[in-house]
C-alpha positions as CSV (number, residue, x, y, z in Angstrom):
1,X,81.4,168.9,55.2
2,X,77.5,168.6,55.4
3,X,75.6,165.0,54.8
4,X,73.3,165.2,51.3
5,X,70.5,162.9,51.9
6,X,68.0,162.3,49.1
7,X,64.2,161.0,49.5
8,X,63.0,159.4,46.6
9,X,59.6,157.6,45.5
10,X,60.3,155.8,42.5
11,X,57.3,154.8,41.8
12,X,58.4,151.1,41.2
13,X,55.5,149.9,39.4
14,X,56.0,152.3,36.4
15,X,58.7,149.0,35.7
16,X,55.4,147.5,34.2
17,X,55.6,149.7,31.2
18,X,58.5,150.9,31.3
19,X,61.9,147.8,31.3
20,X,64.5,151.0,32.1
21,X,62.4,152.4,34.8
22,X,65.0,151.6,37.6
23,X,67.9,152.0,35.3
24,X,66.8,155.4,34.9
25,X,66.2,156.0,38.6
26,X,69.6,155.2,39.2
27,X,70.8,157.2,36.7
28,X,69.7,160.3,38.8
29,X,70.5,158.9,42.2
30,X,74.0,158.7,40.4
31,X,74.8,162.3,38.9
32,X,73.1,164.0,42.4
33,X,75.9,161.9,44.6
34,X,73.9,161.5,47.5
35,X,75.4,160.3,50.7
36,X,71.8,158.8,51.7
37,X,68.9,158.0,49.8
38,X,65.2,157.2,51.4
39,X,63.6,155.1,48.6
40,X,59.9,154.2,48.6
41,X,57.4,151.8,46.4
42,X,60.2,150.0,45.8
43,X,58.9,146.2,44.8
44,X,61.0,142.5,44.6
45,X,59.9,140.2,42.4
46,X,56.0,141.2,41.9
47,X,54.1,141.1,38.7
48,X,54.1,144.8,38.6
49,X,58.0,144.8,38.5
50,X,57.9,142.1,35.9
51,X,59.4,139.4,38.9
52,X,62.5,141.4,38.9
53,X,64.2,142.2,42.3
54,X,64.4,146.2,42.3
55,X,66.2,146.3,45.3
56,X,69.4,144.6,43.9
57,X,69.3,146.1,40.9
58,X,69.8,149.7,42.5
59,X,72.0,148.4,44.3
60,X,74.3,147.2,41.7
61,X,73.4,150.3,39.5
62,X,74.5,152.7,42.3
63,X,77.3,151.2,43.9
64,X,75.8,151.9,47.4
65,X,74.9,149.9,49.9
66,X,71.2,149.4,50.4
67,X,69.1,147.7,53.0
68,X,65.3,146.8,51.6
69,X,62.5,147.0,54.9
70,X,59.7,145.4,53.5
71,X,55.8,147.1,54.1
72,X,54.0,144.1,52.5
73,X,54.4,140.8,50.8
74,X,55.6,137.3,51.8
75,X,59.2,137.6,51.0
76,X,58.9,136.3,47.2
77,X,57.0,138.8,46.3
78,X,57.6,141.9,48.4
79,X,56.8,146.0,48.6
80,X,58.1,148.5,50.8
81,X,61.1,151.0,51.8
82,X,64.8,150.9,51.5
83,X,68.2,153.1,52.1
84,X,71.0,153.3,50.3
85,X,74.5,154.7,51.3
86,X,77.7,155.1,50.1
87,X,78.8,154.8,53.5
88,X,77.8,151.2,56.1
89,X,75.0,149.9,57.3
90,X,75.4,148.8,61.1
91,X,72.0,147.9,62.3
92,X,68.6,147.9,61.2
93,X,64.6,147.1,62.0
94,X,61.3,147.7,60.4
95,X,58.4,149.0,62.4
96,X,54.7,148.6,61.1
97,X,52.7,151.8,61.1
98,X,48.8,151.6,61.9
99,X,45.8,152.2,60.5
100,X,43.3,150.6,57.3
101,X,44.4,149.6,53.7
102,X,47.6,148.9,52.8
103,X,49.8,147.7,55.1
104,X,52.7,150.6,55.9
105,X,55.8,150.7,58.0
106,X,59.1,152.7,59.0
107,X,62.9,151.4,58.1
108,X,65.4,152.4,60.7
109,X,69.0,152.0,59.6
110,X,72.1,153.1,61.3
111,X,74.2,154.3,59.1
112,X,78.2,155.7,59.5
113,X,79.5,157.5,56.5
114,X,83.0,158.9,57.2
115,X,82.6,158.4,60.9
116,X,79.4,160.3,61.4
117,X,76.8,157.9,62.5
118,X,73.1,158.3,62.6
119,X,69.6,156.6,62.1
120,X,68.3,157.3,58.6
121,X,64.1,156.4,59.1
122,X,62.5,156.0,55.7
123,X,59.1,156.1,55.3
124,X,55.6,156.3,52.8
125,X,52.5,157.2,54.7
126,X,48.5,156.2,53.6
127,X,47.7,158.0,50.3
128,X,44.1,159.1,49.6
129,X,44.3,162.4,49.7
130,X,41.1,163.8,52.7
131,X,40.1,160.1,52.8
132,X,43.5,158.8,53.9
133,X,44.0,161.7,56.4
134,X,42.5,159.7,59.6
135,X,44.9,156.7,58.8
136,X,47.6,158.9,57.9
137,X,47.6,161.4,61.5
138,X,47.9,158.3,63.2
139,X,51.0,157.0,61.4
140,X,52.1,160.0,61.6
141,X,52.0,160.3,65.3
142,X,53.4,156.7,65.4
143,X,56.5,158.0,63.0
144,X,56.9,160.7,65.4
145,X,56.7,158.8,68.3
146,X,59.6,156.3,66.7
147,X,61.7,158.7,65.6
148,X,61.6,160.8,69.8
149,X,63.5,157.8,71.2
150,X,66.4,157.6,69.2
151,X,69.3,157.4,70.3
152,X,71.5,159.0,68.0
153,X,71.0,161.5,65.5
154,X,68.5,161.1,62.9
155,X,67.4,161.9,59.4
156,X,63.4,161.1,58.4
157,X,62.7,160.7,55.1
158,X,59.5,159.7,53.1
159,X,56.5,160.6,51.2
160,X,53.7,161.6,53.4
161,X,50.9,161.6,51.1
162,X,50.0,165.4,52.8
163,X,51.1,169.0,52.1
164,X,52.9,171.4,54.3
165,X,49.8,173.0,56.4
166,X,48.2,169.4,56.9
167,X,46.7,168.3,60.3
168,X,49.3,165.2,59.7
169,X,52.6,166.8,59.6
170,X,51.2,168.5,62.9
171,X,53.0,166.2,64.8
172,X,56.7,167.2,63.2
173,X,55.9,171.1,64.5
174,X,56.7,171.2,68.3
175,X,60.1,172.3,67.9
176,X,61.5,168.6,68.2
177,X,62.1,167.9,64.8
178,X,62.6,170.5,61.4
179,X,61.9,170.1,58.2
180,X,63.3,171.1,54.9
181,X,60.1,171.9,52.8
182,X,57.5,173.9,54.6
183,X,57.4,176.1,51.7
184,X,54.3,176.8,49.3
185,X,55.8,176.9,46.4
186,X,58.2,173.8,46.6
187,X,56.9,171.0,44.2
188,X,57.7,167.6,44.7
189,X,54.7,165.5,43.3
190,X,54.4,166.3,39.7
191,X,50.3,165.6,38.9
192,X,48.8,167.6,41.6
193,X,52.0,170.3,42.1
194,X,52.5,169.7,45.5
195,X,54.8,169.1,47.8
196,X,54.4,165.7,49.1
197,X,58.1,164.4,49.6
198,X,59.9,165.6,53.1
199,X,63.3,165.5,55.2
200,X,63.3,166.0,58.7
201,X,66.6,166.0,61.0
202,X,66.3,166.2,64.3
203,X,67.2,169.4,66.9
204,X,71.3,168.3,66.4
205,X,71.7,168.7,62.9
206,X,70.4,171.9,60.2
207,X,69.3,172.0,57.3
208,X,72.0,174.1,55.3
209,X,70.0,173.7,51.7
210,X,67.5,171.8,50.4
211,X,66.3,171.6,46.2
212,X,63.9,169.7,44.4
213,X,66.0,167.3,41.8
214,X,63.3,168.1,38.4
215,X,63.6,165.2,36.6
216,X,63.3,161.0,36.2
217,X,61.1,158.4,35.2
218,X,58.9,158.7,38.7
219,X,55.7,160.6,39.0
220,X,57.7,162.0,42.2
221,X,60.7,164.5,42.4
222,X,63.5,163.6,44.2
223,X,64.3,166.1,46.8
224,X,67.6,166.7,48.2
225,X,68.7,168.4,51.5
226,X,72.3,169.3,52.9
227,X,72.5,168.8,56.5
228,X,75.3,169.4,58.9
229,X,75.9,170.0,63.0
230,X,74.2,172.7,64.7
231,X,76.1,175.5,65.9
């Protein structure tokens, strides 16, 4: 049976205005039955999620197991990345990306869900748009660097801030590592209609199907992506 792994920017601060903002997140995480989610903007306890902890709140809403790898913040008040799973979480680490402005970073988490085990990376590259795209071809490079010395097989997931034919996903197109949504007409951020949002596997695994989930409180649509074994 193929893996469904889910990339998500939820858009955490729309909790400001909005008290059922992750209740509704979950809501979708929960009907789509992912076996992996790649969550970014996720916040803990900052003013713009009204001091509530977002990251134990999916958690409980979900039922899955999620690990939180914080970006920035001074662990009161933090703001990053985070994986869920219905399966287990056996290791983790957090690496920080380069580049100015807002501090960035990558979550590796093994994960094993019924016995397949593999590192899901999750993460949100510089936004922007052209004036990010220095900052974001070198995290990019620095993500793709990461993600070449794994050891096991891997999922990427994350919102790169860039569309398909960018100079930034340049790095993902040596053959190395595939991706799900290299396709024009595939939507994922709602206010510019582009697609932002990815999934990579690496060389081991396919991508068997991949669909845009169109709806939720975020300004981001969930994508989704069935993977399984090559050959």
């Amino acid at each position: 049976m193929p893996l469904h792994v889910m990339t998500y920017n939820i858009k955490g601060h729309g909790a400001l205005l909005r008290p059922r903002h992750i209740e509704r997140i979950a809501e979708v995480i929960r009907e789509t039955k992912p076996d992996i989610v790649g969550v970014q903007e996720m916040h803990r306890g900052t003013w713009k999620a009204r001091g509530r902890d977002q990251a134990a709140e999916l958690e409980r809403l979900t039922g899955m197991q999620l690990f939180f790898g914080r970006a920035m913040g001074n662990g009161s008040t933090e703001y990053g990345n985070a994986v869920l799973t219905r399966g287990s979480i056996i290791d983790t680490h957090i690496d920080p990306l380069p580049g100015k402005g807002e501090p960035r970073s990558m979550l590796g988490a093994t994960v094993d869900v019924d016995g397949v085990r593999l590192v899901a990376y999750v993460t949100h590259l510089a936004a922007w748009a052209r004036f990010g795209s220095r900052t974001r071809l070198l995290q990019a490079e620095a993500v793709a660097r990461l993600v070449a010395k794994s050891e096991l097989p891997f999922v990427l997931m994350g919102d790169f801030n860039t569309t398909p034919t960018s100079e930034e996903l340049r790095a993902f197109h040596d053959g190395t590592i595939v991706t799900s949504c290299f396709a024009e007409n595939v939507v994922t951020y709602r206010a510019t209609k582009q697609c932002l949002d990815y999934i990579f596997t690496d060389p081991t695994w396919t991508i068997r199907d991949a669909r845009v989930i169109t709806r939720g409180p975020s300004d981001h649509w969930p994508l989704l992506a069935a993977i399984g074994r090559s050959g």
